[in-house]
C-alpha positions in Angstrom: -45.3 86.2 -271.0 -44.1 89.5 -272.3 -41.9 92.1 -271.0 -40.4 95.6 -272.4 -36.8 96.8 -270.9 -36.2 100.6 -271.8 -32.6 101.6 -271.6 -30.7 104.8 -272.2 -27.5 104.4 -274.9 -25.6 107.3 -275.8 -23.9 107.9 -278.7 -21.0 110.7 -278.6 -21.2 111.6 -282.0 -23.7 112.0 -284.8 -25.1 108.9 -285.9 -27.0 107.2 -289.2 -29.2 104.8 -289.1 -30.2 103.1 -292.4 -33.8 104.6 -292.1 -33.0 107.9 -291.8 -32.1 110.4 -294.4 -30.1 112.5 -291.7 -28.1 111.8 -289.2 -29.1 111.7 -285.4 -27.2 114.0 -283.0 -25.0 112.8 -280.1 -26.6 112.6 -277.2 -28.6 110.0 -274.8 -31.0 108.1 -276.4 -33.8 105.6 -274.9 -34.1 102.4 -276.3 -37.4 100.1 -276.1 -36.7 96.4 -276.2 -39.3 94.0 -276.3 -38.6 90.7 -275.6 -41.0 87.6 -275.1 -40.4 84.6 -272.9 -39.2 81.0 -274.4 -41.4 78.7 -272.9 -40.7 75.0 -272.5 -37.3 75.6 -270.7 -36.4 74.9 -267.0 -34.9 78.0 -266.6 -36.8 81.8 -267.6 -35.3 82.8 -270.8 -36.4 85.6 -273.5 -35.9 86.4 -277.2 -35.8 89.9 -278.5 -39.4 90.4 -280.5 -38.7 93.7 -281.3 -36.5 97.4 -280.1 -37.3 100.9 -281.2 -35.7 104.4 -280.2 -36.8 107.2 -278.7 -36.0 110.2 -281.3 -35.3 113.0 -280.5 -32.4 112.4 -278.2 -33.2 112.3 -274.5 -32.0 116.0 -273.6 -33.9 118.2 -276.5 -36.3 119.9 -274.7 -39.4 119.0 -277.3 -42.9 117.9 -276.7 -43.6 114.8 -278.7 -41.2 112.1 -279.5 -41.0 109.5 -282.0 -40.3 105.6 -281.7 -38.3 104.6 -284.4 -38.3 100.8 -285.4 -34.6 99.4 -285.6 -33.0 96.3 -285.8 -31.0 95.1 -282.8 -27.7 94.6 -284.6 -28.0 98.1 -286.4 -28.1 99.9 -282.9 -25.1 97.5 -281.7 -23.2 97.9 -285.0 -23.7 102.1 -284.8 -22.8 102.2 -281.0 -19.8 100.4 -281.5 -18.6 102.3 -284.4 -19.2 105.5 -282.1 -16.8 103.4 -279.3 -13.6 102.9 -282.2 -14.1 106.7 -283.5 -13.2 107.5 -280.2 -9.9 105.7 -280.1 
């Protein structure tokens, strides 16, 4: 069994990402997760298979978006880094 979760992060300043060339802006961004079940367990379980993220940010007004392929840790890594620049 497979599942996708999207969530919304947000980011309050500009952010890189190590496939970019530019920096995103701050905003709301959706995130995609994929995630497939572990079978064999007595209890329901599921490990990550994949996440991408919805560019551009949730509130510009455009009419196609983009799903950008991203590694789990990258987005955790970049969202907490936005957290400590706004200590």
């Amino acid at each position: 069994m497979e599942r996708t979760i999207g969530t919304e992060i947000t980011f309050n300043r500009p952010f890189m990402l190590s496939t970019l060339l530019l920096p995103l802006e701050a905003g709301a961004y959706r995130l995609i997760v994929d995630e497939e079940e572990i079978e064999g367990l007595s209890f329901s379980a599921f490990r990550r298979t994949s996440a991408q993220l919805e560019i551009p940010s949730i509130a510009t007004a455009i009419g196609s978006r983009q799903r950008l392929r991203v590694s789990s840790q990258e987005i955790e890594t970049a969202l907490a880094k936005d957290a400590r620049a706004g200590d």
